[in-house]
C-alpha positions in Angstrom: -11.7 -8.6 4.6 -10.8 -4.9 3.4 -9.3 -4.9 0.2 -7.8 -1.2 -1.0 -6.0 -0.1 -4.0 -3.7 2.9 -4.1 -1.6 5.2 -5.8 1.7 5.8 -4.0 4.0 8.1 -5.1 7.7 8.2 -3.9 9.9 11.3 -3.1 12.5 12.1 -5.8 14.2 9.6 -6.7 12.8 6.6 -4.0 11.1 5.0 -6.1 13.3 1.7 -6.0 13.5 2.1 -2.2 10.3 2.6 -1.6 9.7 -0.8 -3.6 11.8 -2.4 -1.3 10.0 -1.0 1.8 6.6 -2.3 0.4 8.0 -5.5 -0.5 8.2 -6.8 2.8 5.2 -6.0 4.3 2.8 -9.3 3.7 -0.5 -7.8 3.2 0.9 -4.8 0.1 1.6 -6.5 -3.7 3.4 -3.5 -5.5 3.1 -3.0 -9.2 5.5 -0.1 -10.6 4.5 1.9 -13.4 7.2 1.6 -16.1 6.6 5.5 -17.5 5.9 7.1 -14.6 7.4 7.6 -10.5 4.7 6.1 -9.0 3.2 2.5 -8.0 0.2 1.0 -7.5 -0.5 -0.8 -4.2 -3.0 -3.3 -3.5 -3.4 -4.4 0.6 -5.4 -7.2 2.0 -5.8 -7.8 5.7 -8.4 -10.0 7.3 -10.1 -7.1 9.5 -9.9 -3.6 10.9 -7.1 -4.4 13.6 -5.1 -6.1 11.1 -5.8 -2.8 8.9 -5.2 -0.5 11.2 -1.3 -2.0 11.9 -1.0 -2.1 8.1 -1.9 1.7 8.1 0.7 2.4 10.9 3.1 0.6 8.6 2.9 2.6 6.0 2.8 6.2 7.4 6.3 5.3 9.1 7.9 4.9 5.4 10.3 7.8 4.9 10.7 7.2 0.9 6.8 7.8 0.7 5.5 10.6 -0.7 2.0 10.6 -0.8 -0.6 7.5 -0.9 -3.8 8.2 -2.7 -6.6 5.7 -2.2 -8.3 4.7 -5.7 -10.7 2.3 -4.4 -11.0 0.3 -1.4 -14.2 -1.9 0.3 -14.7 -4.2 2.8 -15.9 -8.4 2.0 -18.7 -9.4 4.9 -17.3 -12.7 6.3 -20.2 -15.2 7.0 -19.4 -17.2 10.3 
């Protein structure tokens, strides 16, 4: 289950639409900072298919600037 935290910076003045964009894609929980134009963005998905969409997903938002990953790593599932 990949897990990644970012740093994602809007263009000028997106910030509040590029909250919006986030906001409704399932696997991305967005937490603004309040002193700065940026946000951090944690995804989630169950595996690298479901990662791989997620990634498509967010290359296709215009209001995003840049998306810098912090940390990211994958949980082994046991079947």
């Amino acid at each position: 289950m990949p897990i990644k935290s970012y740093l994602a910076h809007p263009h000028s003045g997106k910030k509040e639409e590029l909250i919006q964009s986030l906001s409704t894609i399932e696997q991305c929980e967005i937490m603004p900072a309040q002193n700065k134009d940026v946000l951090i963005l944690i995804t989630e998905t169950e595996d690298n298919a479901e990662e791989a969409i997620l990634k498509e997903k967010l290359e296709a938002i215009e209001s995003l600037k840049l998306l810098a990953m912090v940390s990211g790593f994958n949980t082994p599932q046991n079947n």
